[in-house]
C-alpha positions in Angstrom: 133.2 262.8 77.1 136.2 260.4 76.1 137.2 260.0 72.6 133.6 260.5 70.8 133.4 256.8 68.8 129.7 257.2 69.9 129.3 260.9 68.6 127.5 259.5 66.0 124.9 258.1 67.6 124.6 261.5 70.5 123.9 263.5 67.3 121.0 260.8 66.6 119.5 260.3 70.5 119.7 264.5 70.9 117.9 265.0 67.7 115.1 262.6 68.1 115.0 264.3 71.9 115.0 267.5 70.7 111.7 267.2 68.4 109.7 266.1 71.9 107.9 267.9 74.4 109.2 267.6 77.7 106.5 265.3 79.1 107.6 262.9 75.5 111.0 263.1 76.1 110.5 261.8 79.6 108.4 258.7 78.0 111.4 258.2 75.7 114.1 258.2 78.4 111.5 255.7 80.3 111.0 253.6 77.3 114.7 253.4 76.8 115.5 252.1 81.1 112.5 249.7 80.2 114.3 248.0 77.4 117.9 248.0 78.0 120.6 248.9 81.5 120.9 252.6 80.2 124.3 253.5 78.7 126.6 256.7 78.2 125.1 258.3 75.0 121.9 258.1 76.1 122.2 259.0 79.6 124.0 262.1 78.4 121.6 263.0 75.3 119.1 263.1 78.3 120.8 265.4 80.9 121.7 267.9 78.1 117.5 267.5 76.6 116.4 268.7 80.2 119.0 270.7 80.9 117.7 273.0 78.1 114.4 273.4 80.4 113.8 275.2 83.5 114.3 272.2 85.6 113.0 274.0 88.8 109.7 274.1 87.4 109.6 270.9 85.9 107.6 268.0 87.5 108.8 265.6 89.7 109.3 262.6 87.5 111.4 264.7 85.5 113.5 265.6 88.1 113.8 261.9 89.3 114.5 261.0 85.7 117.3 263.7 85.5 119.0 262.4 88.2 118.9 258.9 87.6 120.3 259.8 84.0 123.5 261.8 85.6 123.9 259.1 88.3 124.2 256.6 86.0 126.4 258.7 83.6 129.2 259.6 86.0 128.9 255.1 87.2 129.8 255.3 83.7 132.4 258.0 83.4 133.9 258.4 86.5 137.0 260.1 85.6 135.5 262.2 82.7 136.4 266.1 84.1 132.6 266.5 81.6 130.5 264.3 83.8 132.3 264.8 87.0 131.3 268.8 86.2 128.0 268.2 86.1 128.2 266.1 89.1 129.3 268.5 91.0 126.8 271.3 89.2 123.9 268.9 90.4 125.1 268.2 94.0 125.0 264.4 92.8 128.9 263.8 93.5 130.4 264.3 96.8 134.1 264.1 96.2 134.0 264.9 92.7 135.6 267.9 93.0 138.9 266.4 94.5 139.2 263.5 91.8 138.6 266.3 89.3 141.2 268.2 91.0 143.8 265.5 90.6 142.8 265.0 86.9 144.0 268.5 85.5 146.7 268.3 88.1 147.6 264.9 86.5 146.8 266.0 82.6 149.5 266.4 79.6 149.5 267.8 76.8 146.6 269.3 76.8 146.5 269.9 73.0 147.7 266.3 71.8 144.7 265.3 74.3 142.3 268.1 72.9 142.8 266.5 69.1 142.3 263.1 70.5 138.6 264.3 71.4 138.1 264.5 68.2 139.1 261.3 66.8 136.5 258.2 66.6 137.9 254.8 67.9 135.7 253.2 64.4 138.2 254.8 62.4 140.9 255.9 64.4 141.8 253.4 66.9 145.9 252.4 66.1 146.2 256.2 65.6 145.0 256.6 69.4 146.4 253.7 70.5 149.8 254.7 69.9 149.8 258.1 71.2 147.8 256.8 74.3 151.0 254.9 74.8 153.6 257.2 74.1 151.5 260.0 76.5 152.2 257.3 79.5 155.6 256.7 79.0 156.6 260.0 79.1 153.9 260.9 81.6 153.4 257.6 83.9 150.5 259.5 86.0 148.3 261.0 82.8 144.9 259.8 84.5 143.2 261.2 81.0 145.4 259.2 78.5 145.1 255.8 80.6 141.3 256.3 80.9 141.0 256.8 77.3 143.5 254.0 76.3 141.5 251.4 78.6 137.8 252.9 76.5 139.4 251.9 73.4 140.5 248.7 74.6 137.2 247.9 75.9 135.7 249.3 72.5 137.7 247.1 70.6 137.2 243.3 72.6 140.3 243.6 74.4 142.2 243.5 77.8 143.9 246.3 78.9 147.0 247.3 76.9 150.3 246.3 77.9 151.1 250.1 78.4 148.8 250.4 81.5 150.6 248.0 83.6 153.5 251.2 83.4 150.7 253.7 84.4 151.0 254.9 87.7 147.4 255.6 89.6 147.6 258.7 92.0 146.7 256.9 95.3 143.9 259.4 95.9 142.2 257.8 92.5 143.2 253.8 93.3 139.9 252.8 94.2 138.3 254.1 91.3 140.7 252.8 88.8 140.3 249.4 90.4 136.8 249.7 90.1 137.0 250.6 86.4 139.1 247.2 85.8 136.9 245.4 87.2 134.2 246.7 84.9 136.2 246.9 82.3 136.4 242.8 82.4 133.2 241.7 83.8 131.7 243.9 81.4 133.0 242.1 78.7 132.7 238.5 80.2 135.9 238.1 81.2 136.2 236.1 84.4 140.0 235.5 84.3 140.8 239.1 84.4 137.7 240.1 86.7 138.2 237.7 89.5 141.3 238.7 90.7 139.9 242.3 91.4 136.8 241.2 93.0 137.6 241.3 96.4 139.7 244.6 96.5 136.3 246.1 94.6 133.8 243.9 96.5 133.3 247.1 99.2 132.5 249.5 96.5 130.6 247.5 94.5 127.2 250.4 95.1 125.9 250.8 91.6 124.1 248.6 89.9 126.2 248.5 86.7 129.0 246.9 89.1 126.6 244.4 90.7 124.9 243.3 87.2 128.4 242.6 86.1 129.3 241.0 88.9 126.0 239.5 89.0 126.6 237.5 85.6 130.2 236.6 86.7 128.9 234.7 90.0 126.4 233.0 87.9 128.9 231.9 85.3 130.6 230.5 88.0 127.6 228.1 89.2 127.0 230.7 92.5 123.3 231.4 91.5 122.5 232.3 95.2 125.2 235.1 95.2 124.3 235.9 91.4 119.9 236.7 92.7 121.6 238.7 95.6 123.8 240.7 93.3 120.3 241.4 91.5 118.3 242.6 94.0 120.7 245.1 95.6 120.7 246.4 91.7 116.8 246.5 91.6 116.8 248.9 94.7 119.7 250.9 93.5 117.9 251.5 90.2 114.1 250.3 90.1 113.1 252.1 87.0 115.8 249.4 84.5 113.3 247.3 84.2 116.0 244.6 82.7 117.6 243.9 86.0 114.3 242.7 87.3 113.1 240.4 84.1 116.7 239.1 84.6 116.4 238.2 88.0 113.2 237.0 87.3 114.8 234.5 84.4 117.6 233.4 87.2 115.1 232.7 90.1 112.8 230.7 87.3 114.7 229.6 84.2 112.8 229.1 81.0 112.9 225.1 79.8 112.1 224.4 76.6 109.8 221.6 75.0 112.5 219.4 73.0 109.9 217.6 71.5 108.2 220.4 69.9 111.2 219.5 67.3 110.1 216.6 66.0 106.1 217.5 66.5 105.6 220.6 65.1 105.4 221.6 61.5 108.5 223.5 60.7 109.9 224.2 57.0 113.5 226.0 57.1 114.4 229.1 54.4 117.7 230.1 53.6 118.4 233.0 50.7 122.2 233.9 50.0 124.0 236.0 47.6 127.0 235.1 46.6 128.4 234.2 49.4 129.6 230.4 48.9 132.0 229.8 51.9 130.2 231.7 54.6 127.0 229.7 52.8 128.7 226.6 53.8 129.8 226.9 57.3 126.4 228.3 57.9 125.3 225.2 56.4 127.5 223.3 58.7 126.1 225.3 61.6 122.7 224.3 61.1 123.8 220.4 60.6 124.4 220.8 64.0 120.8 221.5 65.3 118.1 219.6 66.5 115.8 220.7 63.3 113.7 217.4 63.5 112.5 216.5 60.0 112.2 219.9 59.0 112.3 220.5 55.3 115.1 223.1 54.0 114.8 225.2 51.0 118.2 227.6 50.0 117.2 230.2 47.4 120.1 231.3 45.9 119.5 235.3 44.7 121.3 235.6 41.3 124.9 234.2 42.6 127.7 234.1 40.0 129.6 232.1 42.1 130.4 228.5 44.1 127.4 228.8 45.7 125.2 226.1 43.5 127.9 223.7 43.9 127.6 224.9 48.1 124.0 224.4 48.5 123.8 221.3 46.9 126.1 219.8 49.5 123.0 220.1 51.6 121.3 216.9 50.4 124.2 215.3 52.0 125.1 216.7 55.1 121.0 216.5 55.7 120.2 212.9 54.3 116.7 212.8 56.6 115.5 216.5 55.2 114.2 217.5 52.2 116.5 219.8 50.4 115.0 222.0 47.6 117.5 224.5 45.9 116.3 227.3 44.0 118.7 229.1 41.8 117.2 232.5 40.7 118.7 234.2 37.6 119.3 237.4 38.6 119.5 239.3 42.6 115.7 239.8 43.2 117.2 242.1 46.9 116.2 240.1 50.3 112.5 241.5 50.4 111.6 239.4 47.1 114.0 236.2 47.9 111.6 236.2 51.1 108.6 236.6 49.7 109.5 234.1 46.7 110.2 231.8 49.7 106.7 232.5 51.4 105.1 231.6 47.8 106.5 227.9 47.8 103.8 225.5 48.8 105.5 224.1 51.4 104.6 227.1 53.6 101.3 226.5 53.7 101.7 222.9 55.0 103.4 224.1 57.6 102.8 226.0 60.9 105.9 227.5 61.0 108.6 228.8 59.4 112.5 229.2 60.5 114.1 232.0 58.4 117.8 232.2 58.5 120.7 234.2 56.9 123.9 232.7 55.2 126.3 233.9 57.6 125.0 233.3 60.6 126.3 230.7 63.3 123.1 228.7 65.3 122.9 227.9 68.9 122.3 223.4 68.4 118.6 223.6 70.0 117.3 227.2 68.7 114.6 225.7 67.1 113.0 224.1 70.5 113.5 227.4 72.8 111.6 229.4 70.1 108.9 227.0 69.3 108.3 226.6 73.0 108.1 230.5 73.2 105.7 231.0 70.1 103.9 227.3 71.7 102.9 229.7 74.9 100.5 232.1 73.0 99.0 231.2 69.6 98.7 235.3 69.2 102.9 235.2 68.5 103.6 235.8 65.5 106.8 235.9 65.2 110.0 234.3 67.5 113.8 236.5 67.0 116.9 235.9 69.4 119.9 237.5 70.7 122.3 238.1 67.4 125.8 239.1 68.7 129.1 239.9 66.7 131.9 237.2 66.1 134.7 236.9 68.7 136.0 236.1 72.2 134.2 238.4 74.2 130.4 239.1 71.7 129.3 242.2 71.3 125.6 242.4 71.0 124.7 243.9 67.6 120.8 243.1 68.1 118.0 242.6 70.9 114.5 244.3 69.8 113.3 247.2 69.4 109.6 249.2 69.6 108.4 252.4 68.1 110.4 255.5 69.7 109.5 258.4 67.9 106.3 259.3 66.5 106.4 262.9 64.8 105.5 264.5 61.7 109.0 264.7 60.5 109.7 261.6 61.7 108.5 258.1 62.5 111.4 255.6 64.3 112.3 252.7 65.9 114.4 252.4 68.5 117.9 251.6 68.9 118.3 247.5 68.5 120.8 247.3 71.3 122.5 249.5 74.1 125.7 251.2 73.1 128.8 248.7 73.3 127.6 246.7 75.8 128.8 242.7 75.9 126.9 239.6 76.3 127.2 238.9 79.7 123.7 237.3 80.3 122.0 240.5 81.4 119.8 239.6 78.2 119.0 235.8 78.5 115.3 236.6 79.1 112.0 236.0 77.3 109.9 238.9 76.8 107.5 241.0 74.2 108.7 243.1 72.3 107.6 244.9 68.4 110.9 244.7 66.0 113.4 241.5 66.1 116.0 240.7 63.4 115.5 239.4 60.8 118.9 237.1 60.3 117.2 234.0 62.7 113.3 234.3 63.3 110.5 231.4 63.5 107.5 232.9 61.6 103.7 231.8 62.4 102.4 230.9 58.8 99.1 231.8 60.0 99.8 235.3 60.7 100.8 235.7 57.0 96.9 236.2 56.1 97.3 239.8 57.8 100.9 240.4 56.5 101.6 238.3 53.7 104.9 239.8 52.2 108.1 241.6 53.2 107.8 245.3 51.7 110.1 245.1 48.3 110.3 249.4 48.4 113.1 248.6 50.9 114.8 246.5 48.6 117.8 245.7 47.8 118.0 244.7 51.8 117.5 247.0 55.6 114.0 247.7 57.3 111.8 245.4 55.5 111.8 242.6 58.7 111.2 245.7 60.9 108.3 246.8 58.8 107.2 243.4 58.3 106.8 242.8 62.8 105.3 246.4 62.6 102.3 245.0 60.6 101.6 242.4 62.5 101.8 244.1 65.6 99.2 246.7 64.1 97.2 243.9 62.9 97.1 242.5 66.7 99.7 240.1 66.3 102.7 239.7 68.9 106.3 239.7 68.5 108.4 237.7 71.1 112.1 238.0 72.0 113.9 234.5 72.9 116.8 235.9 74.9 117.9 232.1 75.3 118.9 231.7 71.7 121.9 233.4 70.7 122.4 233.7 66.9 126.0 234.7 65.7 125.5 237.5 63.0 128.9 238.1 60.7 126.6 240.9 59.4 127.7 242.2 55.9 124.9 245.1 55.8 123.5 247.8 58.2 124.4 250.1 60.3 126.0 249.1 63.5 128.9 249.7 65.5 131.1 247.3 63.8 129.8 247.9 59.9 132.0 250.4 57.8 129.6 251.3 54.8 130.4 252.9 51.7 128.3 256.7 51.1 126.1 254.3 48.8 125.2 251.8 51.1 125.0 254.4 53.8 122.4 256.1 51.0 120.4 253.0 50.4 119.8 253.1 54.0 118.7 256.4 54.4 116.6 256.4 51.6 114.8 253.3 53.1 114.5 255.3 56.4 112.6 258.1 54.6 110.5 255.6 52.3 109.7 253.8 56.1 108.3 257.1 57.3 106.1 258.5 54.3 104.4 254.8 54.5 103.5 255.2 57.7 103.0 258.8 58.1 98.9 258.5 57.6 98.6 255.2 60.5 101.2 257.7 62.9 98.6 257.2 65.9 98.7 253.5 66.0 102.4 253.5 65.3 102.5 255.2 68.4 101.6 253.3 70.8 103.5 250.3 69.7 106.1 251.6 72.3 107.7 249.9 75.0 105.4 251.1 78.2 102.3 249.6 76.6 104.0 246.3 76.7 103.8 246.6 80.6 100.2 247.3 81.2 
């Protein structure tokens, strides 16, 4: 593949892949097209699983699964000599051989290109930036270093580098690099850059990443009847992603929320925040801006040695029809406790529901309405989470949902929270069940407390404990509900995503609560799995 910025998480797919069967590594990869449009790792940490088996004698939804996943890989790759290889290997390409042709007859520098491989954007970016640049101005027709230059641009949130206006496309490959702008802005929800292209691409528009993209970019634009026809030429292109069709479904019927739920149900809002007094304080300003009703709003403060006091007490005025309660704790109890000091108030039980938020998150104005309306259509939800992107122009989605993916003796996992680097275009805005949502913006049920009544302090001081916590109540018969119409932005200070650059303790914190996560559910490993995503379809 391209520069390996994902290598991480290819190491992490193929190993869960390689502790299955065939027949569970199948349900994986089917899981997986349920929940999100499939992307590179994933599609590649498939082919290579099968690959492994004697594919001839395999059955046939294996064989349909292995071709969907190199289809969608070389959509994906086009001009990746890897991908294009086993195109070719597979019979799946025709004409792959000639673009691969004009790729090594296009290459330089082989070895400056060959260390490149080995670089990660995360870490590495300026450093491949620069060289990307300097390649194509001695070389105007590298195919390899302008492919990689426009991955890293699109990795980090920008528009194509100045240096690829100078790069000059062998004619033979025009189409396809025109085809890969075009993804590379619709992709990331940039209209000004994609429309231009649209027409020149419009005929080759055949794959159903291309029409999602462009999908989204018509409906943007207010052309919904374009947008639903986009949709259902991607639904026959590729009828096992099961996200095209609950998006199309969302378009044709869009989800309207009860506004007045606002001021009629019984909500109570919960803040905790450690020492973090500024980003405390626009968050506080965030929420000032939503339709909260007369919700009352208690901030626990964990242990802060800073401004923050002073912060939260600004609350009283910038909410002077809410109750504000401020509760400044002596020492940093970790987010498990601060949660479940929260739950303890008395103000919990008099209410039906409860809004848990982070300190540095920014809030969609009528969040609390779409999810009360969700939660409103089946008493049996117990708990509400949203769309949480990343800061910036174009949002990177940092978390969706997730279900149980791996069930195995040495093992027991969720499964990714998002798609690799994929943008919020819309493909997402959708309402659906799910078994994991974050914890940085959820509306909790009170009632369902009597079967899960705290947040597992083991995982302290922060990670997993809001996964295991919608884990019990799903065992316990409760349901977990994903309001794709709420979009929370996270400036996420823990974890383990794309954007996060952890220190080796933080990095062991995490992995220590991954292994505590497993032993606790090692002896209930037959209910944990079938909280995948395919039972959520019967």
């Amino acid at each position: 593949m391209a520069a390996q910025d994902d290598s991480d998480k290819l190491v992490g797919i193929s190993g869960e892949l390689a502790a299955l069967d065939l027949e569970q590594a199948c349900r994986y990869y089917r899981n997986y097209l349920d929940t999100f449009q499939v992307d590179l790792p994933m599609a590649v940490s498939f082919v290579n699983r099968l690959l492994a088996e004697d594919i001839a004698a395999a059955p046939p939804l294996a064989r349909r699964l292995l071709e969907q996943a190199i289809r969608s890989a070389l959509r994906l790759a086009p001009l990746d000599p890897n991908v294009l290889g086993l195109g070719i290997s597979s019979g799946l390409a025709p004409g792959a051989d000639l673009v691969l042709k004009v790729l090594e007859g296009t290459h330089a520098e082989p070895e400056v290109f060959d260390t490149l491989r080995k670089a990660t954007f995360k870490f590495q970016g300026e450093e491949i930036r620069s060289i990307c640049e300097k390649v194509l101005a001695r070389h105007p027709m590298a195919v390899r270093y302008a492919d990689l230059l426009l991955s890293l641009d699109f990795y980090e949130g920008r528009p194509p580098s100045p240096a690829l206006a100078r790069f000059r496309c062998p004619k033979v490959l025009a189409p396809l690099w025109h085809k890969r702008l075009f993804g590379h802005h619709a992709a990331m929800g940039d209209d000004a850059g994609a429309w231009p292209l649209w027409e020149a691409v419009k005929p080759l528009a055949d794959d159903p990443f291309t029409q999602v993209r462009a999908a989204e970019m018509f409906r943007r634009a207010g052309d919904l009847e374009a947008a639903l026809a986009l949709y259902d030429r991607a639904i026959v292109a590729e009828p096992l992603q099961r996200p095209l069709a609950l998006r199309r479904a969302e378009l044709a019927a869009p989800f309207r929320p009860d506004h007045g739920l606002v001021d009629r149900a019984k909500v109570c809002v919960y803040l905790d925040s450690f020492n973090k007094a500024a980003i405390l304080g626009e968050t506080l300003d965030s929420l000032r801006g939503c339709a909260i009703g007369p919700a009352p709003i208690t901030i626990l403060l964990n242990g802060c040695t800073d401004d923050s006091l002073t912060v939260a007490g600004r609350a009283r005025e910038l909410f002077p029809q809410n109750p504000v309660e401020i509760i400044s704790l002596p020492t940093n109890i970790g987010a498990p406790a601060a949660r479940n000091w929260l739950l303890a108030q008395p103000a919990t039980r008099q209410h039906e529901f409860v809004a848990f938020l982070d300190d540095d998150v920014y809030l969609q104005p009528d969040f609390l309405a779409h999810m009360l309306t969700v939660a409103a259509n089946d008493r049996r939800i117990a708990n509400v989470g949203c769309k949480v992107v990343f800061p910036g122009r174009f949002p990177l989605l940092q978390y969706l949902y997730r279900h149980v993916s791996l069930t195995h003796p040495e093992a027991i996992r969720v499964s990714l929270p998002t798609p690799y680097q994929q943008y919020d275009i819309g493909l997402y805005d959708v309402i659906r069940e799910t078994r994991v949502v974050m914890g940085c913006q959820h509306l909790l049920r009170t009632a369902s407390l009597a079967d899960a009544p705290h947040f597992d302090i083991r995982y302290s001081p922060s990670q997993i404990d809001d996964t295991d916590h919608d884990l019990q109540l799903c065992l316990a018969g409760w349901k977990v509900a994903y309001c794709g119409t709420v979009t929370c932005v996270h400036r996420q200070g823990s974890g383990t995503s794309v954007k996060s650059r952890l220190n080796l303790a933080s990095q062991g914190s995490i992995m220590g609560n991954d292994l505590k996560f497993h032993y606790k559910w090692l002896d209930r490993i037959h209910e944990m799995e079938r909280l995948d995503a395919l039972s959520l379809n019967a």
